[in-house]
C-alpha positions as CSV (number, residue, x, y, z in Angstrom):
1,X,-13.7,-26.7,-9.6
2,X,-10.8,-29.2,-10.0
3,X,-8.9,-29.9,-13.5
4,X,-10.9,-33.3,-13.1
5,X,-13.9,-31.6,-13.8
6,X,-12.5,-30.6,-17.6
7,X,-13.4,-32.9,-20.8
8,X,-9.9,-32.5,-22.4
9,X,-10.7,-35.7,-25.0
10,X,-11.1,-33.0,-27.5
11,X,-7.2,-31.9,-27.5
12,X,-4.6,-34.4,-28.4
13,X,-2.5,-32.8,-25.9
14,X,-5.1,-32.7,-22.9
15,X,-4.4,-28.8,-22.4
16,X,-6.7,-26.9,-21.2
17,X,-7.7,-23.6,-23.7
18,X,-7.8,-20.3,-21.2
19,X,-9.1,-17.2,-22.4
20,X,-8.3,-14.3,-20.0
21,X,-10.5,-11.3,-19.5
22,X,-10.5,-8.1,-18.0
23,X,-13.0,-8.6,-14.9
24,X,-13.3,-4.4,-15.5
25,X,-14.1,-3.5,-18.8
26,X,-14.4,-7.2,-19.8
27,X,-12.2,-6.7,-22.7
28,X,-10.2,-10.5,-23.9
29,X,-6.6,-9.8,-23.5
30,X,-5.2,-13.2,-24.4
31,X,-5.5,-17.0,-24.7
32,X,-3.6,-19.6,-23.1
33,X,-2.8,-23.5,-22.5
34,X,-2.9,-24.9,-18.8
35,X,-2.2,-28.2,-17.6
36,X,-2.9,-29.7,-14.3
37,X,0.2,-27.7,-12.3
38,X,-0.9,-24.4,-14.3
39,X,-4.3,-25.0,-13.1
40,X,-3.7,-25.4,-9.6
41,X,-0.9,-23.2,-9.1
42,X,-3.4,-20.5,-10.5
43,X,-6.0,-21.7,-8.5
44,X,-4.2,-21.6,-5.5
45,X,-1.7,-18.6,-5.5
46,X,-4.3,-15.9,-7.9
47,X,-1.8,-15.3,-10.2
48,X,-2.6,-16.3,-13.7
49,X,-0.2,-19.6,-14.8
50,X,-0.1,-21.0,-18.1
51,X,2.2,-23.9,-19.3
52,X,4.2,-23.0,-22.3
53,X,3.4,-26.1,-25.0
54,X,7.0,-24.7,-27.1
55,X,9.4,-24.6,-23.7
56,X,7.2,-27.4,-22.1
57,X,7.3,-25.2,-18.8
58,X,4.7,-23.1,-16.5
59,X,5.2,-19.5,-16.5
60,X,3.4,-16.9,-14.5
61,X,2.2,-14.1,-16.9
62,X,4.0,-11.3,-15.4
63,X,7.1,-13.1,-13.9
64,X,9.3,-11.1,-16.1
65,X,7.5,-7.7,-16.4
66,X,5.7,-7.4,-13.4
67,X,2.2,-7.1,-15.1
68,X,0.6,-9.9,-13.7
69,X,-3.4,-11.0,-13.7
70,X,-4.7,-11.2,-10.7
71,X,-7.7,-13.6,-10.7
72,X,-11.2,-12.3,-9.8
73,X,-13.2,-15.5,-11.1
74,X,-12.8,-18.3,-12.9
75,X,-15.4,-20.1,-15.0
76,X,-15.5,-23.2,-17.1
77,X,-17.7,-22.9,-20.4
78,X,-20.9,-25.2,-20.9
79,X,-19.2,-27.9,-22.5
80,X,-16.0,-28.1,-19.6
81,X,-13.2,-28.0,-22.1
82,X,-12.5,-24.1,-22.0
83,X,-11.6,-21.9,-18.9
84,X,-12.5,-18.3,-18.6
85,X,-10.5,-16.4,-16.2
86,X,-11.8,-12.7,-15.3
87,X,-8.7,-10.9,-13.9
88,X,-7.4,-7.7,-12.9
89,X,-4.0,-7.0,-15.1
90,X,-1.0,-4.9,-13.3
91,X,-0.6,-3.6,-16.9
92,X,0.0,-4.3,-20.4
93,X,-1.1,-7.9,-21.3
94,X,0.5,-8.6,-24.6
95,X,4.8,-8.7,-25.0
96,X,4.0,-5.5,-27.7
97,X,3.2,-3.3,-24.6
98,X,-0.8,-3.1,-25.9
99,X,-3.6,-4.0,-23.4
100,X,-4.7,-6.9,-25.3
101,X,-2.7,-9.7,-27.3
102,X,-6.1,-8.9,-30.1
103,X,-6.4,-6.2,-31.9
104,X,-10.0,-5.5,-31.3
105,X,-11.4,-2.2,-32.1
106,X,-11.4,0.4,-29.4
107,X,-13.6,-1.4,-26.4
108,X,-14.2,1.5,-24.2
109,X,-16.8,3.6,-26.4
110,X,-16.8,7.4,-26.7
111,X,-16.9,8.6,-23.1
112,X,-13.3,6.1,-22.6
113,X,-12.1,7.7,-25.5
114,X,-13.1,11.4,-24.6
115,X,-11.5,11.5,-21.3
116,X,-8.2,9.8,-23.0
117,X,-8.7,13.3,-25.2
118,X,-9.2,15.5,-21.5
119,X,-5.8,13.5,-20.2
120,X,-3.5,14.3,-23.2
121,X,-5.4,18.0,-23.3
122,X,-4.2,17.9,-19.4
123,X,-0.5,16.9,-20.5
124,X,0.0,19.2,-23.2
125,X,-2.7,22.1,-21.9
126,X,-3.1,23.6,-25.3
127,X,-3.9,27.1,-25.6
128,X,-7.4,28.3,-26.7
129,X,-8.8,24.9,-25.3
130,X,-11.7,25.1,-23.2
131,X,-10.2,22.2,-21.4
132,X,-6.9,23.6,-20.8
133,X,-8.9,26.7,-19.3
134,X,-10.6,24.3,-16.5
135,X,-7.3,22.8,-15.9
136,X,-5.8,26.4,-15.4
137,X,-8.9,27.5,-12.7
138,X,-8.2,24.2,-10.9
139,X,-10.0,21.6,-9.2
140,X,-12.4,23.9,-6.9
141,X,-14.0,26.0,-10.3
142,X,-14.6,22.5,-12.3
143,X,-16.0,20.8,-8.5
144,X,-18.3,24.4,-8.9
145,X,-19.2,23.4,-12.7
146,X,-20.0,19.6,-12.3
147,X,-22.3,20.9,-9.6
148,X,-24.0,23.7,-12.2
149,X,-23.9,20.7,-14.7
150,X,-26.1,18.4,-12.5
151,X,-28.2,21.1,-11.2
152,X,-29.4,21.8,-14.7
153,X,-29.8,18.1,-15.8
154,X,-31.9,17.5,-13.0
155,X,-34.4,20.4,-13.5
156,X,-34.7,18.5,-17.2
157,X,-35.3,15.6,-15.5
158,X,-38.1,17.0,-13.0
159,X,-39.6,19.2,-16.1
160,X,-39.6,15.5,-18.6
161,X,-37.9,17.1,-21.0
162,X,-35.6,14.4,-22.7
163,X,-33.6,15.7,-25.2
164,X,-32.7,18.9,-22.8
165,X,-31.8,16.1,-20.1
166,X,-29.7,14.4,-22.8
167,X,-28.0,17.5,-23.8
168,X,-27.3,18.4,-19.9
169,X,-26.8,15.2,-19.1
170,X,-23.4,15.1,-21.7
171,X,-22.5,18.7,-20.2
172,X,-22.3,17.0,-16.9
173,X,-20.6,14.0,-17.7
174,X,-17.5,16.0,-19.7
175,X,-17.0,17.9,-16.6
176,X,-17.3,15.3,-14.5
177,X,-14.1,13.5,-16.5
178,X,-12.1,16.9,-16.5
179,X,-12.7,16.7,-12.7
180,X,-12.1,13.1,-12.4
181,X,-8.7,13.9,-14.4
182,X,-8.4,16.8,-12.0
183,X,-8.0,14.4,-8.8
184,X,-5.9,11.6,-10.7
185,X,-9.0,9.0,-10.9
186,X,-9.7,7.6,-14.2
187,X,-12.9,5.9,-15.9
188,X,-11.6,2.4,-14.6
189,X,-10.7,3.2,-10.6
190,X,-14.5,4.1,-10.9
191,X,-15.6,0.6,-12.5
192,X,-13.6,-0.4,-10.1
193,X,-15.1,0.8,-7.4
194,X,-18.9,0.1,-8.9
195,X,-17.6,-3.3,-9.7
196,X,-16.6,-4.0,-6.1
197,X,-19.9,-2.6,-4.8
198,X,-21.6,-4.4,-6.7
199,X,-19.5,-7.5,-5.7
């Protein structure tokens, strides 16, 4: 893919439109302009460059703070006059500190959420929190629950019984994020991981 391969004719300007996604969660974190030195310098260095239309200048996202994007893909849309660039942020994308420069609602569901809830319970280890009393046994007693947990989802699953799996099933997975908090690994190092398995 060159910036030949674009139909700019649309834009007075002949900038290219960039959205910028997450290549994790997928969340948008921002739009941006390229031109033909944004686009290659992207292309060839993996760092996300745009070319600022009010400074009439490139600049690398992430020159100044550090939290660059990292590309993972890059795609043109069906009509070639939009680029989509999956990356892999070093941190806050927007100048307000927030992941994104939208103010989507939250993308991550319930389970992102929950273990955001497990982290702060880690931080502040409230008392008469079942969390907190996990966190206090350590990592070896939770290792020993997430194993009970699965134990008892799978004898749901070998017995068919659904809703008893599904019930299980949630057991396991709260334990497994009190663990995963345990060891410093968060719901994204795991998408990462899957994601570069299944790469």
């Amino acid at each position: 893919m060159t910036f030949d391969d674009f139909n700019l004719s649309k834009n007075a300007d002949g900038h290219l439109p960039v959205i910028v996604q997450d290549a994790t969660t997928l969340k948008v974190l921002m739009l941006g302009y390229m031109n033909r030195e944004a686009f290659e310098k992207t292309a060839a260095e993996g760092r996300v460059t745009f070319y600022s239309r009010t400074r009439q200048a490139l600049w690398t996202k992430g020159e100044t703070s550090g939290n660059y994007l990292t590309v993972r893909s890059m795609f043109p849309d069906c009509d070639a006059d939009t680029l989509l660039i999956q990356a892999d942020p070093a941190g806050p994308t927007c100048h307000r500190g927030t992941t994104a420069c939208f103010d989507t609602p939250e993308e991550e569901g319930f389970i992102r959420s929950l273990g955001k809830l497990i982290q702060s319970r880690h931080a502040q280890m409230p008392e008469g929190s079942y969390t907190t009393r996990l966190f206090i046994k350590g990592p070896k007693a939770i290792a020993k629950k997430v194993g009970e947990e699965a134990t008892e989802a799978v004898i749901e699953a070998v017995d068919g019984n659904k809703a008893r799996f599904t019930y299980e099933a949630s057991d396991l997975v709260y334990h497994l994020l009190v663990l995963m908090e345990a060891m410093g690994v968060s719901v994204s190092d795991v998408e990462r991981e899957l994601s570069l398995r299944h790469r």
